[in-house]
C-alpha positions in Angstrom: 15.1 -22.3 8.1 11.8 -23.6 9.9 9.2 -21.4 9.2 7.6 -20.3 12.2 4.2 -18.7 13.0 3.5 -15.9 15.6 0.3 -15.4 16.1 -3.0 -17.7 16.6 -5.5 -17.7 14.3 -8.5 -15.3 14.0 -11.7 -14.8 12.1 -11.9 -11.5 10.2 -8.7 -11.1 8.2 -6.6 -8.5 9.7 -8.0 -8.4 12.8 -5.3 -11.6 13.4 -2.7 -9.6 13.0 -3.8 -7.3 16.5 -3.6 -10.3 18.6 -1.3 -11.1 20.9 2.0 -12.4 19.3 3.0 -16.2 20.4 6.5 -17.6 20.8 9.0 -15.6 22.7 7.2 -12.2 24.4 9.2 -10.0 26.2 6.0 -6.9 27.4 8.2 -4.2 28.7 6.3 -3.2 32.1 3.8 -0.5 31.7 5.7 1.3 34.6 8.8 1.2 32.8 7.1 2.5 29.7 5.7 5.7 32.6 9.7 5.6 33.5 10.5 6.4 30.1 8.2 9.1 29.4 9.3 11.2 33.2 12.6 11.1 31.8 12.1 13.1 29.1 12.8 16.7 28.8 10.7 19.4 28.4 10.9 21.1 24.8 10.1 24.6 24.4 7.5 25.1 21.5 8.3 25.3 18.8 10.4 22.3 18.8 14.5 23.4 17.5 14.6 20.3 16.0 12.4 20.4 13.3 13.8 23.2 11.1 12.3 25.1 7.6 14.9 25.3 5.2 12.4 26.4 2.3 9.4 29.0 3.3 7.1 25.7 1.9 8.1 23.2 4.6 6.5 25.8 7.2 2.8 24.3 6.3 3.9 21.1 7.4 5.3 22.2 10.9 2.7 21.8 13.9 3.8 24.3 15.8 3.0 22.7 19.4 4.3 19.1 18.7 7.8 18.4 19.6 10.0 15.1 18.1 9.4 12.5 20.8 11.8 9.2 21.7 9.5 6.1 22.4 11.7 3.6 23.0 15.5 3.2 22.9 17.6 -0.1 23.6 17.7 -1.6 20.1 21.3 -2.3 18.0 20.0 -1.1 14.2 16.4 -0.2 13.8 15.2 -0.2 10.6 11.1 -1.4 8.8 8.8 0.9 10.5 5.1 0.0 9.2 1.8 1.2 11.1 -0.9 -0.8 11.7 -4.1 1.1 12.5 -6.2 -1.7 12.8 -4.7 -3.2 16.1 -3.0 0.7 17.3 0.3 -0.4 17.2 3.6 0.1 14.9 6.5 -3.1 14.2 9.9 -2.9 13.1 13.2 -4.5 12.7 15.8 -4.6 15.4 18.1 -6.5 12.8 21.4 -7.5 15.0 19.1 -8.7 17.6 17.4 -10.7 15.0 13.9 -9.4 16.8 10.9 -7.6 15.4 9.5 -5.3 18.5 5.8 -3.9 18.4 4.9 -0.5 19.7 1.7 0.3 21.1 0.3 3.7 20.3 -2.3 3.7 23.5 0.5 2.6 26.5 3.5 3.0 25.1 4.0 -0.6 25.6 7.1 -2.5 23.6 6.9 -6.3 22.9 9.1 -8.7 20.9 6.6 -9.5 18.4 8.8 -12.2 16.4 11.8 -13.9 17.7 13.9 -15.1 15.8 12.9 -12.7 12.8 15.5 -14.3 10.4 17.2 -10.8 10.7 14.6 -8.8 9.2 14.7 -5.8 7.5 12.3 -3.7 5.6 8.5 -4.3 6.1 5.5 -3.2 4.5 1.9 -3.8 4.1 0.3 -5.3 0.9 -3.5 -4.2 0.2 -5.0 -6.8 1.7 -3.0 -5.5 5.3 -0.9 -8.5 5.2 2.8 -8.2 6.7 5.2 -8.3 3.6 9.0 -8.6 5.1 12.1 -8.4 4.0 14.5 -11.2 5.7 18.2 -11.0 5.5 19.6 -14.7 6.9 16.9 -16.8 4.6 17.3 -14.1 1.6 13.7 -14.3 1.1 10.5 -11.7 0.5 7.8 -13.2 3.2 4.2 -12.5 3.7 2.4 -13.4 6.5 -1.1 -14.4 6.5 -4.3 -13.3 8.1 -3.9 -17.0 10.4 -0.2 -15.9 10.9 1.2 -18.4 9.1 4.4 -17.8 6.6 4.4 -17.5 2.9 7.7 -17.6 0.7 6.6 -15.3 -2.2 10.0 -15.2 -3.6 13.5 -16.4 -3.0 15.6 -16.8 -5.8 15.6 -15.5 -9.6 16.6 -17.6 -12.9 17.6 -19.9 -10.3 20.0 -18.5 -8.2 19.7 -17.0 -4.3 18.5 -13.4 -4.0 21.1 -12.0 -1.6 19.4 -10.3 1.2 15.8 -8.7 0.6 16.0 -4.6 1.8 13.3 -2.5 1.3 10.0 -2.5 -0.4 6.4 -1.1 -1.6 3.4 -2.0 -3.1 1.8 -0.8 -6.4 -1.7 0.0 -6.2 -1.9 -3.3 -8.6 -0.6 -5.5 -5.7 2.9 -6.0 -7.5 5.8 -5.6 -4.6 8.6 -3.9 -5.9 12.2 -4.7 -3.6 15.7 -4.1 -3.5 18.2 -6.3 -3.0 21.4 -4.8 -2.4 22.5 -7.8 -0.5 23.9 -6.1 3.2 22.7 -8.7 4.9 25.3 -11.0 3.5 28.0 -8.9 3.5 28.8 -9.7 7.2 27.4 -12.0 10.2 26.4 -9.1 12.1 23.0 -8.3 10.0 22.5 -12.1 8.4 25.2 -14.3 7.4 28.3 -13.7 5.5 28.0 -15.3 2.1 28.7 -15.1 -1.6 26.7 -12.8 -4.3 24.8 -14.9 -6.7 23.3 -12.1 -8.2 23.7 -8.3 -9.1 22.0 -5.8 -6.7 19.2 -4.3 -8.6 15.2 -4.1 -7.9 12.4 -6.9 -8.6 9.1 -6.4 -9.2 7.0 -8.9 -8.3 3.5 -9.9 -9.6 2.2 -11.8 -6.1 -0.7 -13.2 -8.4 1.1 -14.4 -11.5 4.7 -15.1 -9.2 6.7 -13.5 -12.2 9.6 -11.5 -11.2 11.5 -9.0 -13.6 14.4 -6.8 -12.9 13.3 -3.4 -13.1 16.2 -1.2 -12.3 20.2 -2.2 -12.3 21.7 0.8 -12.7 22.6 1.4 -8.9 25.4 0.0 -7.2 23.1 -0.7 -4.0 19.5 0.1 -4.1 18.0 0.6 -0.8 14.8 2.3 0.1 12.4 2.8 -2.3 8.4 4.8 -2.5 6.1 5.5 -5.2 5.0 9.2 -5.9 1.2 9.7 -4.8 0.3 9.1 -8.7 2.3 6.0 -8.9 4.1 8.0 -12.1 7.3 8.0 -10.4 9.7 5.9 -8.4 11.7 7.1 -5.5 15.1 4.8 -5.4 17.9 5.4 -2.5 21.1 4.4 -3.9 23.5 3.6 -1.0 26.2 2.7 -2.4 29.9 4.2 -2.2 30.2 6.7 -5.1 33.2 5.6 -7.2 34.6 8.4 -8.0 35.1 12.1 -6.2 32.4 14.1 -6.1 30.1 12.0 -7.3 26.5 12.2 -5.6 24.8 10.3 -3.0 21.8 9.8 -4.5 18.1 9.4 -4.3 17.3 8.7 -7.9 14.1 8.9 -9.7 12.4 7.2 -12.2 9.5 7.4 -14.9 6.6 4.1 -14.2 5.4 3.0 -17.2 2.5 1.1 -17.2 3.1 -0.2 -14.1 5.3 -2.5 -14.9 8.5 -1.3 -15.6 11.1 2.6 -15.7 12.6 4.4 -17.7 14.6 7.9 -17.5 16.2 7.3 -14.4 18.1 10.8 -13.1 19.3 12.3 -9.6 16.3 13.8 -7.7 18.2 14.6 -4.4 22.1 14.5 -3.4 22.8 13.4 0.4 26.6 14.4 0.5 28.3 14.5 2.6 25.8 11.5 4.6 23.6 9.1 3.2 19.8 8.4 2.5 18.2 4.9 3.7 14.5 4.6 3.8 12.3 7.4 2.1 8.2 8.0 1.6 6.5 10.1 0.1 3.6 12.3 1.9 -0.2 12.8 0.1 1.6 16.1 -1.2 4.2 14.6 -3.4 6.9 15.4 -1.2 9.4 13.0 -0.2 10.3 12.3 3.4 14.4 10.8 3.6 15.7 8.8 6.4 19.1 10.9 6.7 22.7 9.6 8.3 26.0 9.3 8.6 27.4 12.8 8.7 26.7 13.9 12.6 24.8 16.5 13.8 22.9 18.9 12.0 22.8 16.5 9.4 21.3 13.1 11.0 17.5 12.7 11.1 15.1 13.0 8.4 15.6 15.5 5.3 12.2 16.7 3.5 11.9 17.2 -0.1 9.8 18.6 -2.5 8.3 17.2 -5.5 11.0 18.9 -7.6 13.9 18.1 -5.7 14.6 20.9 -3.3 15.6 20.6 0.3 12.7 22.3 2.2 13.0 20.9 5.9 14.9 18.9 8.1 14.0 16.8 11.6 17.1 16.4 13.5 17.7 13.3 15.6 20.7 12.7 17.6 21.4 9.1 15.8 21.3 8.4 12.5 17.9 7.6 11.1 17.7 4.4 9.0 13.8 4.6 7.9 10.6 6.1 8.4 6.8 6.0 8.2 3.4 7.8 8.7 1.2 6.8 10.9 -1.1 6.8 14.0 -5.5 7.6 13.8 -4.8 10.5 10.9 -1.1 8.9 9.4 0.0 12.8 10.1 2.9 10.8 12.7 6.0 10.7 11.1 7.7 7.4 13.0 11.6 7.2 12.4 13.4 3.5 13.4 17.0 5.5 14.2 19.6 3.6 14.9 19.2 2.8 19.2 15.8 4.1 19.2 12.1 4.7 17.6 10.9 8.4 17.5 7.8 9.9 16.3 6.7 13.5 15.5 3.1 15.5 14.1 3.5 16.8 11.5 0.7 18.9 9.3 0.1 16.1 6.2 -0.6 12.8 6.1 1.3 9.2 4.6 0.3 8.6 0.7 1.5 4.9 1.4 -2.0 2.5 1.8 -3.5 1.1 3.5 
């Protein structure tokens, strides 16, 4: 597929990426955006939707900040990542084959890429490049400070990766993916084609181009985050469970030296719904995209460092991923389903930059 660049170019790095995207632009009124916002209801303080399961999640609870909806009218959102440099948050709107940019001062929505090659998870390397996952051209992209298109990977031992998920990067600048290959599975998220490959997760060294397998013990790996210490890896494991009563798991593993894991065990169960996308917060705790078992249940589920269930945010969709963000990256912003919603909350994003 034609590679395609959306933005001009622009002295100063990053600073391209806050520019006006080119290409197909569809600025939702600022009116509309003022539409959107009177139609919201009042919440009493504090908000009902953000509920402490365990006494510890109460630090984390700003007490006068309710769960707000920014912006609904998407099929499947999923790749939140912030980028405080130009004020504004991008993610995937993967059936409409569309990434959409939020920004934090108006409340304005754009299409910042169309087509986005169905994209899916998206992430920032340390250099505040766009990294991307894309479904239909089964790739790992990055896009450059001049907004031009890099391939860094899209096949191993020469076969096709099967549809790029979710991702993050080591403080080294390795990217470490899943490929659990949904965006193949059907025409609704990519294009229906056949598995070349197991679904596992890559590491990739951006410098050297050397890719290694580095888990395979999942049936599909999905969202994955590093512990604030980079010791650990967080890996969401989507997958069907084969037999009754097995978990639904967020698994966790042991980094060694950076490069690969070892000791890989259950660190949460989501039964009777699922996990997706998960980060971790400066504290150690991991915040869960949560779905797929109705009310009470969908939204995001927080966890401590040792595994226990300590609060929840409830959503009225199921939430498919998450990030922190805004000035202070103490705004939790959740890409659920139809919409985008945000909440404060008392602690800030470990993910950089």
């Amino acid at each position: 597929m034609e590679r395609r660049a959306f933005m001009g170019v622009a002295a100063g790095g990053v600073a391209a990426l806050t520019l006006e995207p080119l290409g197909i632009v569809e600025e939702l009124e600022q009116k509309e955006a003022v539409a959107r916002s009177e139609q919201k209801n009042p919440v009493a303080y504090p908000d009902p939707a953000v509920e402490v399961v365990d006494p510890r999640f109460g630090r984390y609870v700003v007490g006068n900040a309710a769960v707000e909806r920014l912006y609904t009218g998407t099929r499947w959102s999923e790749g939140p990542v912030w980028f405080g440099d130009g004020g504004y948050l991008l993610w995937s709107d993967i059936p409409n084959n569309r990434m959409l940019r939020w920004m934090e001062a108006t409340g304005a929505v754009s299409v910042f890429r169309s087509p986005a090659n169905y994209s899916n998870g998206n992430y920032r390397d340390r250099q505040g490049r766009l990294l991307t996952c894309e479904h239909d051209t089964r790739r790992l992209t990055r896009t450059e400070y001049d907004g031009t298109i890099t391939v860094l990977m899209d096949g191993f031992q020469g076969k096709k990766l099967n549809a790029p998920n979710d991702l993050a990067v080591h403080s080294d600048g390795a990217i470490w993916f899943s490929d659990p290959g949904y965006g193949i599975m059907s025409d609704y998220e990519g294009h229906k084609a056949a598995f070349e490959l197991p679904a596992v997760v890559y590491r990739l060294d951006p410098k050297t181009h050397e890719a290694a397998v580095v888990a395979s013990d999942m049936d599909k790996p999905n969202g994955l985050c590093f512990s604030p210490d980079e010791k650990k890896l967080y890996i969401v494991d989507t997958g069907a469970p084969r037999h009754d009563g097995d978990p639904h798991p967020i698994r966790v593993y042991d980094v060694v030296d950076g490069v690969r894991l070892k000791n890989g065990r259950l660190f949460a169960n989501m039964e009777p719904g699922s996990s997706d996308g998960i980060r971790c917060d400066v504290d150690g705790n991991v915040w869960s995209a949560a779905g797929w078992a109705g009310e009470g249940f969908n939204g995001v589920h927080v966890f401590a460092p040792d595994g226990t269930l300590i609060g929840k945010i409830h959503l009225p969709e199921t939430c498919a991923n998450l990030c922190f963000g805004s000035v202070k990256k103490n705004r939790l912003f959740m890409a659920a389903s139809q919409s985008l919603y945000a909440v404060y909350v008392n602690t800030q994003g470990a993910q950089m930059p």
